[in-house]
matplotlib code that plots the C-alpha trace (Angstrom):
import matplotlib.pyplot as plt

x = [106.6, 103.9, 104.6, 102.4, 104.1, 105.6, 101.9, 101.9, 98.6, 96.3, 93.2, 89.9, 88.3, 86.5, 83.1, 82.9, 84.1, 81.2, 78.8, 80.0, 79.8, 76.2, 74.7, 75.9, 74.7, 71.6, 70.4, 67.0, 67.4, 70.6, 70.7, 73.0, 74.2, 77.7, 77.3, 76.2, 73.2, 69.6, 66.9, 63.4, 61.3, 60.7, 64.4, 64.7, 66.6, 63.7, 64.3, 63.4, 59.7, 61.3, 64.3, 61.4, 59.2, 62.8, 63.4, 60.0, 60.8, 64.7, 65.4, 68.8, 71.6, 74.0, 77.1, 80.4, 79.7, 82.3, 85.2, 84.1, 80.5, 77.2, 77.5, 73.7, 73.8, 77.2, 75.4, 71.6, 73.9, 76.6, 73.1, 71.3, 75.1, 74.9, 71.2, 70.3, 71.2, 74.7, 75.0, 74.2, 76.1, 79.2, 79.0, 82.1, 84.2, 83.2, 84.5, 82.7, 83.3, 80.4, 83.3, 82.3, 80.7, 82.2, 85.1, 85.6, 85.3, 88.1, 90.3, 90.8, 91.0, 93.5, 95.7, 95.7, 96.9, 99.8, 100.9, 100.5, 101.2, 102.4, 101.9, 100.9, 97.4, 96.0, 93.2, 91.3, 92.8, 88.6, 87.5, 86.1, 88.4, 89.1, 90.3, 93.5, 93.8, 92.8, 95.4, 98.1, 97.6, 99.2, 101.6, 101.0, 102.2, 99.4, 99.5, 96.6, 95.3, 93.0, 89.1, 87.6, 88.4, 89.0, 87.2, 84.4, 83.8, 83.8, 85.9, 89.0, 88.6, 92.0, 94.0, 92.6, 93.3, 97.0, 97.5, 96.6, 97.5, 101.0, 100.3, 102.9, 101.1, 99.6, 98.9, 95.4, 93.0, 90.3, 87.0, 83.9, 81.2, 78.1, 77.2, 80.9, 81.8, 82.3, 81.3, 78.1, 79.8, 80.0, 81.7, 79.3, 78.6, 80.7, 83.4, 83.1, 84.0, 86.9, 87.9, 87.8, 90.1, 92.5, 92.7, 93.0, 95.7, 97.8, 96.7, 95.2, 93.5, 90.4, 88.9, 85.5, 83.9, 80.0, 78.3, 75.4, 73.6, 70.3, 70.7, 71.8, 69.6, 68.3, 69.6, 70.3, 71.7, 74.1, 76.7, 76.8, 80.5, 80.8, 78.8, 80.7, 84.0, 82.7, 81.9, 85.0, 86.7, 88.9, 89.6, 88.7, 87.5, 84.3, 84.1, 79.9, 78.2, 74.7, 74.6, 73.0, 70.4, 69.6, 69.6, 71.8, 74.9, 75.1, 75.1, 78.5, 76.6, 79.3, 80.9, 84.1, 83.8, 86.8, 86.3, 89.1, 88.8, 91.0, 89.2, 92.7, 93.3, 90.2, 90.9, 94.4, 92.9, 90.1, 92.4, 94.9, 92.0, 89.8, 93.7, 93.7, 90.3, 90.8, 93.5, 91.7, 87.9, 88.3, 84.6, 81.8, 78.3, 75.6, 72.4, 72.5, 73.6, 70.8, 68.3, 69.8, 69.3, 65.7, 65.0, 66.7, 65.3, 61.7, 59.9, 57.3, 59.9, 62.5, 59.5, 59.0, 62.6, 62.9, 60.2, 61.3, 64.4, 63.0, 61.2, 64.3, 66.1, 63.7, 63.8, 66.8, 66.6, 63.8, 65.8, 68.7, 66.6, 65.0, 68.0, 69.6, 66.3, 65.8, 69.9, 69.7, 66.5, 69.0, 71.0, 73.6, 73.5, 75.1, 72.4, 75.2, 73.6, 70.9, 72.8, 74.8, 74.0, 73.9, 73.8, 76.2, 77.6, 80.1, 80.0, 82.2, 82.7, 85.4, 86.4, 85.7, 82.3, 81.8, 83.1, 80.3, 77.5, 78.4, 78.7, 76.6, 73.9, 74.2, 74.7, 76.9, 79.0, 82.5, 85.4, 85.8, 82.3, 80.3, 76.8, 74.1, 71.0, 69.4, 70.0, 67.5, 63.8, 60.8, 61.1, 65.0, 65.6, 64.5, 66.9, 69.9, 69.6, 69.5, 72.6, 74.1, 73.3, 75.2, 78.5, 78.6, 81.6, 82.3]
y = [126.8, 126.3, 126.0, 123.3, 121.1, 118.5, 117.9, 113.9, 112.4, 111.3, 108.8, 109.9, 108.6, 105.2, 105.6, 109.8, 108.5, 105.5, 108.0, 110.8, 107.8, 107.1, 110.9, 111.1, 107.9, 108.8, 105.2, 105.4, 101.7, 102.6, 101.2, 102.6, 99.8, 101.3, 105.0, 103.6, 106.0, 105.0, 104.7, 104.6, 101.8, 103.8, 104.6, 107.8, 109.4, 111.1, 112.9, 111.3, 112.2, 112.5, 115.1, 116.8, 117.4, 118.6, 121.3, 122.7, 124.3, 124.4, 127.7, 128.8, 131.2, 130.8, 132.0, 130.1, 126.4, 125.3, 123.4, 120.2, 121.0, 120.9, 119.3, 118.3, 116.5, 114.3, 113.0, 112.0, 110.2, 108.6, 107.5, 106.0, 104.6, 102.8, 102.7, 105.0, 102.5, 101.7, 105.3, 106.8, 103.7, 104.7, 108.4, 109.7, 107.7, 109.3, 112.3, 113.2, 115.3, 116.3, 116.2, 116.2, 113.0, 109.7, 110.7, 113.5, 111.6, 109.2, 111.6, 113.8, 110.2, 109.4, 112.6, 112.4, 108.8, 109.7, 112.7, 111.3, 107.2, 106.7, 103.0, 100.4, 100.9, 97.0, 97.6, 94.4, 93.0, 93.6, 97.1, 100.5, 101.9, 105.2, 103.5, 103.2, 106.6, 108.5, 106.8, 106.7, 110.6, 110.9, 108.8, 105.6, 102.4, 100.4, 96.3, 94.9, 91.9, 89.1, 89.2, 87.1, 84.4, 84.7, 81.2, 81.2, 85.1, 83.7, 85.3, 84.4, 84.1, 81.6, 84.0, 87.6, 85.7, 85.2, 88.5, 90.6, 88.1, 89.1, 92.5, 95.0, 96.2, 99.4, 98.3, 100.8, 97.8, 99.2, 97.4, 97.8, 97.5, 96.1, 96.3, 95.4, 97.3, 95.9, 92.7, 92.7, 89.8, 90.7, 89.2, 86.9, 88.0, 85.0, 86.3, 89.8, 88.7, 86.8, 89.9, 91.5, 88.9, 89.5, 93.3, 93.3, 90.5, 92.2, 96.1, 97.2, 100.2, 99.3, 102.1, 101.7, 102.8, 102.5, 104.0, 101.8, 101.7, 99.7, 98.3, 95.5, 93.6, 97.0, 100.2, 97.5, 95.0, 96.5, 97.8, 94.8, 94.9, 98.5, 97.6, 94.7, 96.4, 99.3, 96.4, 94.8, 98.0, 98.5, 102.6, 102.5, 105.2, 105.2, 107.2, 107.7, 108.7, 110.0, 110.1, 106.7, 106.8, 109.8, 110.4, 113.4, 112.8, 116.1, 117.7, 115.9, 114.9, 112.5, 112.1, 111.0, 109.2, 108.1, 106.0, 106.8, 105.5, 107.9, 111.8, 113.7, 111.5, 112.4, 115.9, 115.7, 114.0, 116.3, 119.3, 117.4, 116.7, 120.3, 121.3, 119.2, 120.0, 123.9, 123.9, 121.9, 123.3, 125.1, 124.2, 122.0, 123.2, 122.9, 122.5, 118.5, 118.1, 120.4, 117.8, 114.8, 116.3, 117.2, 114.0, 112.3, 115.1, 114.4, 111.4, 111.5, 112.3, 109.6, 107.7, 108.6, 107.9, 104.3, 103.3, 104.5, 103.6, 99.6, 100.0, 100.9, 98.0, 95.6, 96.9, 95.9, 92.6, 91.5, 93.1, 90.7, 87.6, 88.1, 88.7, 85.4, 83.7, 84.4, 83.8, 80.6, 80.1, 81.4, 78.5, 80.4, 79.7, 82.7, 82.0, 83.7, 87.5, 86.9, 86.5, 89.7, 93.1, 96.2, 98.0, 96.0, 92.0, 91.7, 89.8, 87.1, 88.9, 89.0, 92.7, 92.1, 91.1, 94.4, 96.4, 94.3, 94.9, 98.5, 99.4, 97.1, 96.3, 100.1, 98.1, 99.8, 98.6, 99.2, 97.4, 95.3, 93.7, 95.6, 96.0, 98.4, 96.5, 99.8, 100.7, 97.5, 97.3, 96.0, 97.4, 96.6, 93.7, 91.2, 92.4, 92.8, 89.2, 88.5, 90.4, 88.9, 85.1, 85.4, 87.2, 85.2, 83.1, 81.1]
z = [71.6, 73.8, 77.8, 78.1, 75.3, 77.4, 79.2, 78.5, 76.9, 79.1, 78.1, 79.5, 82.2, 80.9, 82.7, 81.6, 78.3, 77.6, 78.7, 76.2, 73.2, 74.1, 74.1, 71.0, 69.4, 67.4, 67.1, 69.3, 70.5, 72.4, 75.6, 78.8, 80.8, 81.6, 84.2, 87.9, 88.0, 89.0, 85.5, 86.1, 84.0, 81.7, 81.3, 82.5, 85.8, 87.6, 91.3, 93.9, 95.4, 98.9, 97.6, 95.5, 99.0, 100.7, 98.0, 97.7, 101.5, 101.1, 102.7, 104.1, 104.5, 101.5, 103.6, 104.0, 105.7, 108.2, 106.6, 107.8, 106.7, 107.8, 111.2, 111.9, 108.5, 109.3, 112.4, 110.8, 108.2, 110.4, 112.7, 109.5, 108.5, 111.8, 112.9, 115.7, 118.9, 117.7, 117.0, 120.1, 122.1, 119.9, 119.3, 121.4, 119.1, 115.7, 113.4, 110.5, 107.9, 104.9, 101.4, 98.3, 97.3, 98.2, 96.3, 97.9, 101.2, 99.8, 98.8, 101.7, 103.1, 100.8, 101.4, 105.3, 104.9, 103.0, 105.3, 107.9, 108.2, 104.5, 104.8, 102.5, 100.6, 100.1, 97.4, 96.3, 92.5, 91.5, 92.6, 91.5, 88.9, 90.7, 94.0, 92.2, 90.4, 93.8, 96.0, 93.3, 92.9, 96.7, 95.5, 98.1, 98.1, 96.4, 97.1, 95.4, 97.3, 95.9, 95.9, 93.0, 91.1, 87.6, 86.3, 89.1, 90.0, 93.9, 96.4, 96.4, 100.1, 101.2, 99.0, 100.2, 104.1, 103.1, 101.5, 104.8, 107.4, 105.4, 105.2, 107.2, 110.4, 110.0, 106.8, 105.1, 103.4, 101.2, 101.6, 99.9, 102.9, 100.4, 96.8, 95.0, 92.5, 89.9, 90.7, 92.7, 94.8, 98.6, 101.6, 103.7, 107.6, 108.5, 106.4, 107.7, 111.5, 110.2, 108.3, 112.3, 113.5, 110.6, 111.2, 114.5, 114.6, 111.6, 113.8, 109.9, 109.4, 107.1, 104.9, 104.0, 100.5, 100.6, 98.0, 97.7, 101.3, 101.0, 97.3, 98.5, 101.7, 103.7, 104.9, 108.7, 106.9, 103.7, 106.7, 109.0, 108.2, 109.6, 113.2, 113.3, 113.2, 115.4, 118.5, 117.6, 119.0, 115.3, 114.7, 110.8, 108.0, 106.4, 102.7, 102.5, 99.2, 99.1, 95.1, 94.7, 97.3, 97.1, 93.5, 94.4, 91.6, 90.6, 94.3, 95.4, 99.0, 100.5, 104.3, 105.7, 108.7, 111.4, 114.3, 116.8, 120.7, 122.4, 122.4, 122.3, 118.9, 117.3, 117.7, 116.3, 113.4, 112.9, 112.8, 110.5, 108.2, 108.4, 107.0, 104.0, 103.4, 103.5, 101.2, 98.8, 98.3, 101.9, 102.9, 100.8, 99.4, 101.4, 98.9, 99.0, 102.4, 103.5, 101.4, 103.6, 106.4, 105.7, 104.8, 107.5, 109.9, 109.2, 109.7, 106.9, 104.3, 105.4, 105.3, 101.8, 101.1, 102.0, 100.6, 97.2, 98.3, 99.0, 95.2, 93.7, 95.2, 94.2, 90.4, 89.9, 91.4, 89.1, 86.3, 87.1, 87.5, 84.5, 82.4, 84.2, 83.1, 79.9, 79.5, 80.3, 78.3, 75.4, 76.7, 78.8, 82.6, 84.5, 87.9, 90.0, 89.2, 90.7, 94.0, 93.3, 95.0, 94.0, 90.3, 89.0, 88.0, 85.5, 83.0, 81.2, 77.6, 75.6, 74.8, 71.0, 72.2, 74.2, 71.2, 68.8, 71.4, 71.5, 67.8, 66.3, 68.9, 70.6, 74.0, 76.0, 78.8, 80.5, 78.8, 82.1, 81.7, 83.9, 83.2, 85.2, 85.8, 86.8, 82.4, 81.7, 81.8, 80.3, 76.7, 76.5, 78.4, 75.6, 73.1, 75.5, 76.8, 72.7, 71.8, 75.0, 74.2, 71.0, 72.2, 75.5, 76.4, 79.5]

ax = plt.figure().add_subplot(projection="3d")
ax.plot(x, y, z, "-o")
ax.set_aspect("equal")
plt.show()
C-alpha cells in the first residue's frame, strides 16, 4: 500500500488547466481568450523592446540576493507605484520587499497576516480565483463581501458599504487597486475616498493586489486609490506584479509593499516578514528584478517602456470596442466593455455556452465568463463576435 494513498483528489488549477486544453488542440483557428497574458496583433507573445535593450547588457553577480531582495529595484518600483513626488514625500513610511511575482507578494502577505493579527480576511464575492485558495491555505477567516451585481455587472456599491462598515475592526479587506479581475469594472475616484472614510472609521487594514498598472487610464492614474489612501494617513499592504507590464510572467518579478507610520513598527514588521520569507524560498531571483530596475533606472529605456506600454493599452481597448460594436451589430448590446479596464470583462454566458464555444468553435474562455481581450485581433475578432452572438444570453 502506497503512503501516499489517502492524498485526496485535487482538480487542477482552472486557468493552468484551459491553457493546457488549448496547446493541445490541433484545430489552427483556435483562439486563447482565457490565460491573462499580453498577444501581439498578430497573436503572438513577443518580449518587450524595452526588456530586450535591458538584457542585451544584463551583467551581474549571480550570488545569494538579500532575503527581501534587490533593494534598489523595490524603490524604482514603489516610486513608479506612487509617482516620484508622493514617493519621496512618503518614503520613511514604506517597506518593501521584491517576492516572487504578485503571488508571491500575496502570499508572504497572506502568512504574516495570519501569524500575526489572524483577523477576518473580507475578499470581494467577484475576484481573482486565487485570492481565495492563497488566504484559505493559512487557514484565515474568509468573509466575502459584495462587489457586483449579478443582473447589471455594476458595483454593488450600498451593499459592499454595509458589509465593511459591519466588518470587525482590524478587519484585512482585499481590494483590487485598478483593472478588476475578473470583471474589468473598477471603483470610481469618488468611490475610492469613500472607501478612505470607511476604513479608517471601521480601523481596516486594506490589502492591495495590482497586477495591471497602466492597462487601465495611465501608470498616474490606475493607483489613485493607493495615493489616496497613503494622504489619508491608512497603514495598508500593497501585493505588486511586474508580469503584465513588463511582459516578465515567467521571471516571477513581484513586490510587497507595507505602509506603516511609526519607524519602530516597520522594523518589527520587516523582520517578521524577512522570517516568513527565509523559510519559504529564503531569498528571490534576481534576473527580472535586475530588468526593472534597468528599465526604471534609465531614462531612454523607461522611455521605451511606456510607450509600448501606452500601445499595448490602447490595443485592447479598440479590441473591446470593436467586439461590443460588432455585438450589437449582431443584435446583442453589452456597451458596458467598453467602459471596462484592463484584460478582461466577463461575460454573461451560460456554462453550456462556454463549453459549445470551446469544443465546437475552439473559443476558449474561463468557466466564469471571463474573456482576454488581449487573445482577440484583427484576423479573429470577426468570428469570435459570431460564435458569441449565437450563444449569448442576457
Amino acid at each position: 500500500m502506497s503512503l501516499f494513498e489517502s492524498l485526496p483528489y485535487e482538480m487542477e488549477d482552472p486557468v493552468f488547466a484551459l491553457a493546457d486544453s488549448f496547446r493541445v488542440d490541433e484545430r489552427q483557428d483556435k483562439v486563447n481568450l482565457g490565460v491573462g497574458v499580453y498577444y501581439n496583433e498578430e497573436g503572438n507573445f513577443c518580449e518587450m523592446e524595452a526588456v530586450s535593450l535591458a538584457a542585451r547588457d544584463c551583467k551581474y553577480k549571480r550570488r545569494y540576493q538579500p532575503i527581501d531582495g534587490d533593494g534598489e529595484f523595490v524603490e524604482l518600483v514603489q516610486s513608479l507605484l506612487l509617482g516620484e513626488n508622493v514617493y519621496s514625500k512618503h518614503s520613511g513610511s514604506l517597506y518593501g520587499a521584491q517576492t516572487l511575482g504578485g503571488t508571491g507578494a500575496l502570499r508572504s502577505g497572506a502568512n504574516f497576516l495570519k501569524e500575526h493579527l489572524d483577523a477576518p480576511v473580507y475578499i470581494p464575492d467577484t475576484t481573482w480565483g486565487n485570492h481565495l485558495k492563497i488566504f484559505g491555505a493559512t487557514g484565515a477567516n474568509i468573509i466575502r463581501y459584495p462587489y457586483l451585481k449579478k443582473d447589471s455587472r455594476e458595483i454593488e456599491w450600498e451593499g459592499m458599504q454595509t458589509a465593511l462598515l459591519s466588518a470587525p475592526k482590524g478587519s484585512v479587506v482585499i481590494l483590487h487597486a485598478c483593472c478588476h479581475n475578473p470583471s474589468g469594472v473598477d471603483l470610481t475616484t469618488a468611490m475610492w475616498d469613500r472607501m478612505g472614510d470607511i476604513v479608517l472609521e471601521r480601523n481596516l487594514l486594506p490589502f492591495f493586489d495590482i497586477a495591471y498598472q497602466g492597462f487601465a487610464q495611465d501608470i498616474e492614474s490606475d493607483t489613485y486609490s493607493i495615493r489616496c489612501f497613503l494622504d489619508m494617513g491608512i497603514e495598508f499592504l500593497v501585493a505588486y506584479s511586474c508580469s503584465k507590464n513588463f511582459g516578465l510572467y515567467g521571471e516571477r518579478v513581484g513586490m510587497l509593499t507595507a505602509v506603516i507610520k511609526d519607524g519602530d513598527m516597520k522594523n518589527r514588521f520587516k523582520n517578521n516578514l524577512k522570517k516568513i520569507i527565509r523559510t519559504t524560498y529564503s531569498s528571490p531571483p534576481r534576473h527580472g528584478a535586475h530588468l526593472v530596475k534597468t528599465i526604471l533606472a534609465s531614462k531612454d529605456l523607461r522611455d521605451i517602456w511606456q510607450k509600448e506600454l501606452t500601445l499595448m493599452r490602447q490595443r485592447i481597448v479598440d479590441m473591446r470596442y470593436m467586439l461590443a460594436d460588432l455585438l450589437e451589430n449582431k443584435g446583442v448590446l453589452f456597451k458596458e466593455i467598453k467602459c471596462h479596464n484592463g484584460f478582461f470583462s466577463q461575460l454573461p454566458l451560460s456554462s453550456d455556452a462556454i463549453d459549445r464555444l470551446r469544443h465546437e468553435d475552439a473559443i476558449y474562455m474561463l468557466d466564469n465568463g471571463r474573456i482576454n481581450f488581449a487573445g482577440l485581433n484583427l484576423n479573429n475578432i470577426n468570428c469570435v463576435a459570431e460564435a458569441l452572438a449565437k450563444e449569448w444570453r442576457i
